[in-house]
C-alpha positions as CSV (number, residue, x, y, z in Angstrom):
1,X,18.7,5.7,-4.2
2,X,15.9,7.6,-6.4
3,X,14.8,6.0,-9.4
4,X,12.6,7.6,-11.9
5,X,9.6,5.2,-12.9
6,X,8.8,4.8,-16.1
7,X,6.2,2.2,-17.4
8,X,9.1,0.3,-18.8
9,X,10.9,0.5,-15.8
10,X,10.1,-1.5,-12.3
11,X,10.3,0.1,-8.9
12,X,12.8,-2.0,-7.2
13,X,11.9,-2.5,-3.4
14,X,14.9,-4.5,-1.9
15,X,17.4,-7.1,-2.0
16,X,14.3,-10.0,-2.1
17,X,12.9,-7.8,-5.0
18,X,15.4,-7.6,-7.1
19,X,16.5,-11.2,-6.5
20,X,12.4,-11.7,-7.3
21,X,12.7,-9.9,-10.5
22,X,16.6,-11.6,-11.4
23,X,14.8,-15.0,-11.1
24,X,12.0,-13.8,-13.4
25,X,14.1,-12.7,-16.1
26,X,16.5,-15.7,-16.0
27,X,13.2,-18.3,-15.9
28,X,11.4,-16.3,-18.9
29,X,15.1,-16.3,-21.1
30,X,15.4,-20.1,-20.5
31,X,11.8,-20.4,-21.6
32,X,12.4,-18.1,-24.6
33,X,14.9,-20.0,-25.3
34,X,13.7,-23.4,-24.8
35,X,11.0,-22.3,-27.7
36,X,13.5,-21.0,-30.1
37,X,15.6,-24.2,-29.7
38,X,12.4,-26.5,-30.5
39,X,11.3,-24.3,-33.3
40,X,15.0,-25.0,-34.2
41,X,15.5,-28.4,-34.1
42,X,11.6,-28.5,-36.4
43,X,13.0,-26.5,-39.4
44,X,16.3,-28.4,-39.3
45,X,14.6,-31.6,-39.0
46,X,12.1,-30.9,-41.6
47,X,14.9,-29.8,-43.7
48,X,16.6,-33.1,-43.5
49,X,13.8,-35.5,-43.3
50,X,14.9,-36.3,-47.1
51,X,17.6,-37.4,-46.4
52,X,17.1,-39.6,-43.3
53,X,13.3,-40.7,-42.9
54,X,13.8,-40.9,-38.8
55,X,14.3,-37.3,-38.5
56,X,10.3,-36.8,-39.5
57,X,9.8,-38.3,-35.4
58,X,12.1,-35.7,-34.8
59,X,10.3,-32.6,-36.5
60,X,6.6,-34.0,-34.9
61,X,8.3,-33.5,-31.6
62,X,9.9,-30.6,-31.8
63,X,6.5,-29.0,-33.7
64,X,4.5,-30.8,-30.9
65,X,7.1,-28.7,-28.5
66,X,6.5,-25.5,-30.2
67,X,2.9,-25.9,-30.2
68,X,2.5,-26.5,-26.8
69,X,5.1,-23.7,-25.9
70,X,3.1,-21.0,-27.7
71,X,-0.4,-22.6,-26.8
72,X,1.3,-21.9,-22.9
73,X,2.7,-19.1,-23.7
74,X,-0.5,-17.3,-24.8
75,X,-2.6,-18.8,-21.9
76,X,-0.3,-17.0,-19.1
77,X,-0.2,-13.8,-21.0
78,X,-3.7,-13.8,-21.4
79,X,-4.7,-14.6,-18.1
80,X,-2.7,-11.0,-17.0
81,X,-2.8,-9.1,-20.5
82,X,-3.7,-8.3,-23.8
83,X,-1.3,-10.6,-25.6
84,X,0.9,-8.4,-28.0
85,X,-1.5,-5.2,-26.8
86,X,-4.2,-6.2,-29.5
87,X,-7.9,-5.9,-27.7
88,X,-8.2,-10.1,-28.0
89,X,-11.7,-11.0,-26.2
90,X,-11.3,-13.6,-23.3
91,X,-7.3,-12.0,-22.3
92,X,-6.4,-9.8,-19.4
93,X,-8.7,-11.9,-17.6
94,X,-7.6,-11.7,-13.9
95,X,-7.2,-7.5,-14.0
96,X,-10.4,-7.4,-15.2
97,X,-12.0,-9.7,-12.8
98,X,-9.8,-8.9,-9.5
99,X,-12.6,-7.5,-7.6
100,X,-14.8,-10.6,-8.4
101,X,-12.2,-12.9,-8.1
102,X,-11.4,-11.3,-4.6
103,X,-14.6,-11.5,-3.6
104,X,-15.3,-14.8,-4.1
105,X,-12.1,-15.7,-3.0
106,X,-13.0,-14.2,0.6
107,X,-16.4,-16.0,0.6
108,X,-14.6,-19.0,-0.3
109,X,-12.5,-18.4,3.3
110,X,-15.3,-17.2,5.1
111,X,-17.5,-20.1,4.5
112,X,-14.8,-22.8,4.7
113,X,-12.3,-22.0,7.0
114,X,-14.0,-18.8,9.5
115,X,-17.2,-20.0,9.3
116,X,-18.5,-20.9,13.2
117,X,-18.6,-24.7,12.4
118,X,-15.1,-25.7,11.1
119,X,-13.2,-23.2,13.6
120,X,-15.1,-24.9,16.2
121,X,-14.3,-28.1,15.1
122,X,-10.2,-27.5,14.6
123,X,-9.6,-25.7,17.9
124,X,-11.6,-28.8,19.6
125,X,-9.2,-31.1,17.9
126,X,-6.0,-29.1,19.4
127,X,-4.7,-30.2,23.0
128,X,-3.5,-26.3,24.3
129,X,-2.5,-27.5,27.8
130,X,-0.1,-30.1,25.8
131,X,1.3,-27.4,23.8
132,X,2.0,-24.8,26.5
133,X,3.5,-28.2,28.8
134,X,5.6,-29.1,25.9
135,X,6.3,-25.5,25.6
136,X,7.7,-24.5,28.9
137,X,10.0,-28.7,29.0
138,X,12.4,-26.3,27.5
139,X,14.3,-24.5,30.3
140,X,15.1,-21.8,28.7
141,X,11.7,-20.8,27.5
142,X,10.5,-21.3,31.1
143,X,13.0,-19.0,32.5
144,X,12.1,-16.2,29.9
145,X,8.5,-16.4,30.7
146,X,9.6,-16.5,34.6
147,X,11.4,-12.9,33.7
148,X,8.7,-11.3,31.7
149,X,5.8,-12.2,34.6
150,X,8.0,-11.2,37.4
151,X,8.7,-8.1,35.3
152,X,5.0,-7.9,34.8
153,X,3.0,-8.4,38.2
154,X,4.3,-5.2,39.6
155,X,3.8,-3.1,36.8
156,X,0.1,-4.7,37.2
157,X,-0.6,-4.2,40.6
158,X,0.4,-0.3,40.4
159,X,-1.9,0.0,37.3
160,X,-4.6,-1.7,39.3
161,X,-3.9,0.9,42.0
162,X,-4.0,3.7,39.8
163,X,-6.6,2.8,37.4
164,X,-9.4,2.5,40.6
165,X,-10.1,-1.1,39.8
166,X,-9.6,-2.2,43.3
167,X,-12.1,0.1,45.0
168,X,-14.1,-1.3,42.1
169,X,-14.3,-4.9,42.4
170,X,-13.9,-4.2,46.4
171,X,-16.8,-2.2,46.7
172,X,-18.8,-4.5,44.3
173,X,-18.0,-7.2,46.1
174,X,-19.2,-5.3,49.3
175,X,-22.4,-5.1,47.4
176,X,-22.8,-8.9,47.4
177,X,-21.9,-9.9,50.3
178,X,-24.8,-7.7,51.6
């Protein structure tokens, strides 16, 4: 199936895509809706405070709530765009900064977690003979690997034969013995 792509329009991949993107919509509606409902429940409060003097707790919540929700709203927009397409300084902040922010996100890795030191120090803390034992308790992990070297030592002793490496090591071998 061919869709034309439009700027408006997103490219949809697969099943987990558009799942992805059904998710997206349904969290940003609630949100939406969640703002409208607190702006709401302010003017009607504020319209009734008069009346009954309680509802003026109710109207600095639901202004606190609207507050917050825009004040949110605005900081995830303008961490990916330019908030209502006007050139605002300090928006579209992570497209503008990928490369550095990649960067020093791979440094970050490098030094912390490939870094000589700390690989060192995690593969000394991991038992691999325990592993493969508990590995091949189960029976029918033992018998698959059983298959797959049976399978296998054949195949590697013709390519040995073919490949020359037995003269090889034999006539290296040779060599040291004398």
């Amino acid at each position: 199936m061919s869709q034309s792509a439009s700027p408006l329009t997103p490219v949809r991949f697969d099943a987990e895509a558009d799942a992805k993107l059904s998710a997206l919509r349904r969290t940003k509606f609630l949100a939406a809706a969640a703002l409208a409902l607190c702006v709401l429940v302010f003017a009607l409060a504020k319209s009734f405070e008069h009346i009954h003097a309680w509802l003026g707790f109710v109207a600095a919540f639901a202004e606190a709530a609207t507050i917050g929700g825009l004040a949110d709203w605005y900081a995830v927009v303008a961490l990916f765009r330019r908030p209502l397409g006007l050139p605002i300084p300090h928006t579209a902040i992570i497209p503008e900064n990928q490369n550095r922010i990649a960067d020093n996100l791979g440094r970050f890795i490098e030094v912390n977690f490939l870094a000589p030191e700390p690989v060192r120090e995690k593969l000394a803390e991991v038992d691999f003979s325990a592993l493969v034992a508990d590995w091949l308790t189960d029976t029918e992990r033992a018998a698959g690997l059983s298959r797959f070297i049976v399978r296998l030592v054949p195949q590697t002793l013709a390519a040995i034969e073919q490949s020359g490496l037995r003269g090889f090591v034999t006539s290296r071998m040779l060599e040291q013995i004398e």
